[in-house]
N, C-alpha and C positions, 0 to 999 in steps of 0.2 A: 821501651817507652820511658823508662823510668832514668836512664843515662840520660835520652837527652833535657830532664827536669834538671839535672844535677849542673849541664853542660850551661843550661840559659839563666836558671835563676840567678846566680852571682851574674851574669852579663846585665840580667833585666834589673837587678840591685845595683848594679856599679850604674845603668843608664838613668834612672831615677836620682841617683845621689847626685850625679855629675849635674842633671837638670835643675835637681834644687839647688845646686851649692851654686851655678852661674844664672842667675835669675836677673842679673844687671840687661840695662835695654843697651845696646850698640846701635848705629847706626849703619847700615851696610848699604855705597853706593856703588854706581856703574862708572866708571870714569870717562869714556867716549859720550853718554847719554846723562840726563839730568835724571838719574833714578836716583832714591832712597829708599830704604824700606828700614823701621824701627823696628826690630825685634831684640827678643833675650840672646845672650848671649848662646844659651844651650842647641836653644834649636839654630842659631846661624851655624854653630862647631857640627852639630848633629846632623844639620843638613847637606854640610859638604860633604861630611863623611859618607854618608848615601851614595851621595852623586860620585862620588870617587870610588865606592864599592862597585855602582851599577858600571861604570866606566871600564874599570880592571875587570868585572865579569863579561862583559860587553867582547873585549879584548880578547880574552880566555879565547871564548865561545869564537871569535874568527877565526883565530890560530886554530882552533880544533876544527874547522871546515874540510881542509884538505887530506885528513888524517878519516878522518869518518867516510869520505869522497871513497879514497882506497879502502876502507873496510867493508863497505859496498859493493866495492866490485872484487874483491877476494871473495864475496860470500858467494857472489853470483857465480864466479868461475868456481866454489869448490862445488855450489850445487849441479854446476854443469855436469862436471868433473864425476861427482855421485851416481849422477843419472847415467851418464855412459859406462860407468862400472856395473850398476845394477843392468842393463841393456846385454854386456858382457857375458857377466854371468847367465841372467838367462839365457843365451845364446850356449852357452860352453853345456850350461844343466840340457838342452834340448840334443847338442850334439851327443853328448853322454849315454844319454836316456838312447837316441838314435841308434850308436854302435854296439851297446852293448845288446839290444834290442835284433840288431844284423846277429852279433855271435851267437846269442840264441838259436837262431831260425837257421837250419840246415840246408845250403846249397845243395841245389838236385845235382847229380851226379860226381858227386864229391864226397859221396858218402864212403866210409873205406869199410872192406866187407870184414865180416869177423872174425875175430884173431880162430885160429886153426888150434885144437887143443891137442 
């Protein structure tokens, strides 16, 4: 908790300073359209920058579709993959348990008589 106090306060101290130090009004239009809108300089700079964050994370986040798409289906085939090993083994522990279960138990007439002293 306390890293990220360290990490934001000089950010949240530089975003403050910069907002006081550019308090002048611009005027910021749309060229195709008769818009204008009066504001401070801070929040026009402050608000592209947003828009330009949200955009590059925008970005990010589609590039990583395709990459998460196949970690999906890796997960799905190794759980497949898991379950027909676990399937296996039970099968292998019941054959086990089975033959060793035959050695046990003495075929009738296969018995050999005893040794002659």
């Amino acid at each position: 908790m306390s890293w990220r106090l360290v990490l934001l306060a000089p950010l949240a101290l530089l975003l403050v300073l910069f907002g006081l130090s550019n308090r002048h009004v611009v005027a910021l239009k749309l060229w195709p359209f008769d818009l204008e809108w009066d504001t401070p300089l801070a929040v026009a700079v402050l608000l592209v920058a947003a828009l330009a964050f949200l955009l590059g994370a925008g970005i990010a986040w589609a590039s990583s579709l395709p990459h998460r798409r196949r970690a999906r289906q890796m997960a799905a085939a190794a759980n497949l993959l898991e379950a027909e090993v676990n399937e296996l083994k039970g099968q292998l522990a019941t054959a086990t348990l089975a033959s060793s279960a035959a050695a046990e138990m003495p075929v009738a007439g296969t018995a050999l008589p005893p040794p002659a002293a």
